[in-house]
C-alpha positions in Angstrom: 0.0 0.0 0.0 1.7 3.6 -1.4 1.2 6.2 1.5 -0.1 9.6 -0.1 3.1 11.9 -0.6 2.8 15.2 0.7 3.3 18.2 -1.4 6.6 19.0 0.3 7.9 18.0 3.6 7.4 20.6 6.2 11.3 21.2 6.4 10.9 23.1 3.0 9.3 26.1 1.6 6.6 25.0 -1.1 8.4 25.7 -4.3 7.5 29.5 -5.5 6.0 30.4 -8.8 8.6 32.8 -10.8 8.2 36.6 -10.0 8.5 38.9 -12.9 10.1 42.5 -11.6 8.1 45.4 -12.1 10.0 47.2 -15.3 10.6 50.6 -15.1 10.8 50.6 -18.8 7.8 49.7 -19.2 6.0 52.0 -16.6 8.2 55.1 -18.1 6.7 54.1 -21.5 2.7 53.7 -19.8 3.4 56.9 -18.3 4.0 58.2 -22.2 1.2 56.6 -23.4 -1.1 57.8 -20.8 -0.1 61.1 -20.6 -0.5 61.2 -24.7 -4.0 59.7 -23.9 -4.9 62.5 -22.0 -3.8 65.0 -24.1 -5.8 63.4 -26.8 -8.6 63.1 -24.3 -8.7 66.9 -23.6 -8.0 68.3 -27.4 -11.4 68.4 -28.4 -10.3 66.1 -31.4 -12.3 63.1 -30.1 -16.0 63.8 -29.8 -17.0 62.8 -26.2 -19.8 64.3 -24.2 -19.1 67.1 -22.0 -19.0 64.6 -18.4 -17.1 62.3 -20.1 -14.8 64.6 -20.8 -13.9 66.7 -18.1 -14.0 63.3 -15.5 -12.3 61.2 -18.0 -9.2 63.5 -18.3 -9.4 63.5 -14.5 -9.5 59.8 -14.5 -6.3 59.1 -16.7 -4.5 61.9 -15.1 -4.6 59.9 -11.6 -4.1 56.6 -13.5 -0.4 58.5 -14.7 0.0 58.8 -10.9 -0.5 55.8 -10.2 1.5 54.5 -12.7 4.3 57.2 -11.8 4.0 55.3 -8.8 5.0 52.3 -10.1 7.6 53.7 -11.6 9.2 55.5 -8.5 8.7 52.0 -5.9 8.9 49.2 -8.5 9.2 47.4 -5.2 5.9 48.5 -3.5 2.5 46.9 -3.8 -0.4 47.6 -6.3 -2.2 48.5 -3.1 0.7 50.9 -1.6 1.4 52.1 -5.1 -2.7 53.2 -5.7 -2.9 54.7 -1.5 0.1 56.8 -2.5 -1.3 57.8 -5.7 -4.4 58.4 -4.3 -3.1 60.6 -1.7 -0.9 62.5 -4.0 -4.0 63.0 -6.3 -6.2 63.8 -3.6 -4.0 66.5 -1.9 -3.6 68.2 -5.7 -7.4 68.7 -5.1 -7.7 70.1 -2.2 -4.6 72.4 -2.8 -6.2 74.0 -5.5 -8.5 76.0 -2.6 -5.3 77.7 -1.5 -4.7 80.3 -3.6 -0.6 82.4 -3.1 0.2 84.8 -6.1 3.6 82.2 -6.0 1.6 79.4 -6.5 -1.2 80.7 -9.0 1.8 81.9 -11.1 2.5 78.3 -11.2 -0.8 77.4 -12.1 -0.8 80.1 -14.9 2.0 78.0 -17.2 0.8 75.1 -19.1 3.2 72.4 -17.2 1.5 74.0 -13.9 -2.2 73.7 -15.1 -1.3 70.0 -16.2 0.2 69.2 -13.2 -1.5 71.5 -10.5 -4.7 72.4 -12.0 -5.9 75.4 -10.7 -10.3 74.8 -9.6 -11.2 72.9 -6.8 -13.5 70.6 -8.2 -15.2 67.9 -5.6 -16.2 65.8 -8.7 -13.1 65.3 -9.4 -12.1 63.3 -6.6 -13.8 60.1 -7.4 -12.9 60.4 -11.0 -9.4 59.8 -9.8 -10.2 57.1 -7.6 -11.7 55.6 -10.7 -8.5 56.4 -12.6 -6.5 54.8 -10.1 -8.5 51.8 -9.6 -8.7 51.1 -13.3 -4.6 51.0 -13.2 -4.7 49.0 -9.9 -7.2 46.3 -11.3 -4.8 45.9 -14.4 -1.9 45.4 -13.0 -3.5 42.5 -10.4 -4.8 41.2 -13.7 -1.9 41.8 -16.4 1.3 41.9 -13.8 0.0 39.8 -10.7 3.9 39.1 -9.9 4.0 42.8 -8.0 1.8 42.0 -5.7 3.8 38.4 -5.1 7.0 40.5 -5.2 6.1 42.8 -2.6 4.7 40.4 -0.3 8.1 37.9 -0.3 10.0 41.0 0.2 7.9 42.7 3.0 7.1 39.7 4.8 9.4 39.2 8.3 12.1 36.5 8.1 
């Protein structure tokens, strides 16, 4: 009579699945592509109603966060990576009700608008926690070796 084997003796770790790294070629060129997206978005060259969009640009400006994010702490989770960025995104918001000649001179140049914005707009907050959630849901889906990453290396020893 065979006994059943075990999957591995509980002297070893199970065997891990490979991890694929987190490329910061890759999120340098999403960052590209999203931020071309945007610009797109915004032009008035694609035909989208009004609410669409105003909270769409919103939207794929906080998933460039996020993915800016990724970029910055390859190392961090999906779920640290879209808290940050929705922090980040967040305190733009609310920044824009402070209002400094220094600052609103900012806000006046293109990169400062793009970056900064210059309205506080309250709608805009959950478009970019849509934004960011889009990003985080892809990369569980498409890249699910961050979040396996980040738990092996933040997990005590």
């Amino acid at each position: 009579m065979m006994r059943p084997q075990m999957p591995h003796r509980p002297d070893q770790r199970p065997e891990e699945p490979r991890r694929v790294p987190r490329s910061r070629a890759v999120y340098a060129g999403l960052v590209v592509g999203v931020v071309a997206a945007g610009l797109l978005w915004r032009s008035g060259l694609i035909p989208l109603p009004r609410w669409l969009s105003n909270n769409g640009g919103d939207a794929l400006w906080a998933l460039m966060v996020f993915i800016g994010f990724g970029f910055l702490l390859p190392r961090a989770s999906t779920r640290m990576n879209a808290l940050l960025a929705l922090g980040f995104s967040w305190s733009v918001e609310v920044s824009q009700l402070y209002h400094a000649p220094w600052i609103d001179a900012i806000r006046a140049t293109i990169p400062g608008k793009l970056v900064l914005g210059n309205t506080f707009h309250w709608p805009d907050l959950p478009a970019y926690a849509v934004g960011i959630a889009i990003g985080a849901l892809i990369e569980w889906k498409c890249f699910p070796a961050g979040e396996a990453r980040a738990a092996r290396i933040n997990s005590p020893r």
